[in-house]
C-alpha positions, 0 to 999 in steps of 0.5 A, spaced: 287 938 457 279 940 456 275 937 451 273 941 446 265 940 448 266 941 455 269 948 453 263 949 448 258 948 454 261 952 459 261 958 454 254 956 452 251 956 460 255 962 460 251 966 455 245 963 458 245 964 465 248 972 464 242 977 464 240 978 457 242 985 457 250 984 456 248 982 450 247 986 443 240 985 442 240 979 438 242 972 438 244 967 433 242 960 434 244 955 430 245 946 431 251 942 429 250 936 426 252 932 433 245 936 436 249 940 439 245 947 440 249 952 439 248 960 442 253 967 439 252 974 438 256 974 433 254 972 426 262 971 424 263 966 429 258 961 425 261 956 422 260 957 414 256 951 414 251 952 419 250 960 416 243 957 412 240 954 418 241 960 423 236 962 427 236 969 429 232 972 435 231 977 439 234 978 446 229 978 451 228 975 459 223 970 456 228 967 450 233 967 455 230 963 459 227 959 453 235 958 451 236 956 459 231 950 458 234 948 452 240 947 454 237 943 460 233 938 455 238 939 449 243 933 448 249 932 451 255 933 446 259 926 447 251 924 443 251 923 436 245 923 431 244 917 431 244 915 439 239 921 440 233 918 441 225 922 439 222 924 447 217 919 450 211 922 451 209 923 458 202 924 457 200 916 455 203 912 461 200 917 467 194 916 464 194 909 464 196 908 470 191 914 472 186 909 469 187 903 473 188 907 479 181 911 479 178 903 477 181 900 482 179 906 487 172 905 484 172 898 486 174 899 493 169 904 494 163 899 490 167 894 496 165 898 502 159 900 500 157 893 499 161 891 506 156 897 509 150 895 506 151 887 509 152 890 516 146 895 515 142 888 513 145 883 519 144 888 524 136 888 521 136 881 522 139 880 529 134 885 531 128 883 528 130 875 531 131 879 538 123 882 536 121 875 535 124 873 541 120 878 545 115 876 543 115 868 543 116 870 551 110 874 552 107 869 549 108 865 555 108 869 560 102 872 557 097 867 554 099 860 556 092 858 555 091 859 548 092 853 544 091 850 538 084 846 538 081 840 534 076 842 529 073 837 524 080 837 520 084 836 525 087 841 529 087 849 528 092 854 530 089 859 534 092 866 534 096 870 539 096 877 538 103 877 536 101 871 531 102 877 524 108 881 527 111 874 529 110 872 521 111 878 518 118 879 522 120 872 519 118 874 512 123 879 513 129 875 516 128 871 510 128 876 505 134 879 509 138 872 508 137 873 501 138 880 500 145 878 504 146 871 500 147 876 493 151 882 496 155 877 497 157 874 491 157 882 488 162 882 494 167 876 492 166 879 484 169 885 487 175 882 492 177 878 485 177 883 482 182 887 486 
């Protein structure tokens, strides 16, 4: 009516899940040649076969629940040696997968702080293009009588007082429009790279 191995594995989850204090003393550990752990405190229920590779222990609240995580990782015993496959390590997959997410991670924050520094740059141009404005209507309301005159080389500008800030607030729209032309190329590397 039972398998033999399912009968094994209660009798085994029974001695592990016990206290450790109903035993003897000391449990003999010994594996059969399906990988089956197997756990007794009583050496004449070994098989002879298995006697030379006994592992003796100590009982103790710590081995006990050494044996209870074996038993949760050991094979299954319908598993035969060969099926039994070596443990993948966990370690290398999460560390890859940590690897690219902290690259994508920096990606996305090289991204925003490129976004940040090209509004910061377009919000300096839009107001250093309203300053122009400004000025250019002083310029009218305030000296409309200044007007370029014609010297002996043909016409010469004269300056209005906004003359320089006019021309240094152009100078610096056209360095932004540069500045903001090369985070933008940055910017597209980033986003293919996402």
């Amino acid at each position: 009516m039972f398998q033999p191995g399912i009968v094994k594995w209660a009798i085994v989850s029974c001695v592990c899940f016990s206290t450790p204090y109903l035993f003897s003393g000391e449990i003999y550990r010994w594996t059969d040649e399906k990988g089956v752990v197997h756990f007794t405190d009583d050496v004449s229920k070994i098989p002879a076969r298995y006697r030379s590779q006994v592992d003796k222990r100590e009982v103790t609240e710590e081995i006990s629940k050494e044996a209870e995580k074996q038993i949760d990782s050991g094979p299954r015993p319908e598993a035969s040696a060969e099926k039994t496959k070596p443990p993948v390590k966990q370690e290398e997959k999460p560390d890859r997968v940590r690897e690219y997410l902290e690259a994508i991670d920096k990606k996305i924050e090289e991204k925003k702080k490129i976004e940040k520094e090209i509004s910061k740059l377009e919000e300096e141009m839009k107001a250093a293009e309203e300053r122009i404005k400004q000025l250019e209507k002083d310029e009218e309301d305030n000296y409309p009588l200044v007007q370029p005159y014609r010297g002996r080389r043909g016409f010469v500008a004269v300056e209005t007082p906004h003359y320089r800030e006019k021309l240094k607030l152009a100078n610096r729209i056209k360095s932004i429009k540069e500045e903001i032309a090369t985070l933008e190329e940055r910017l597209s590397e980033v986003r293919r790279g996402l």
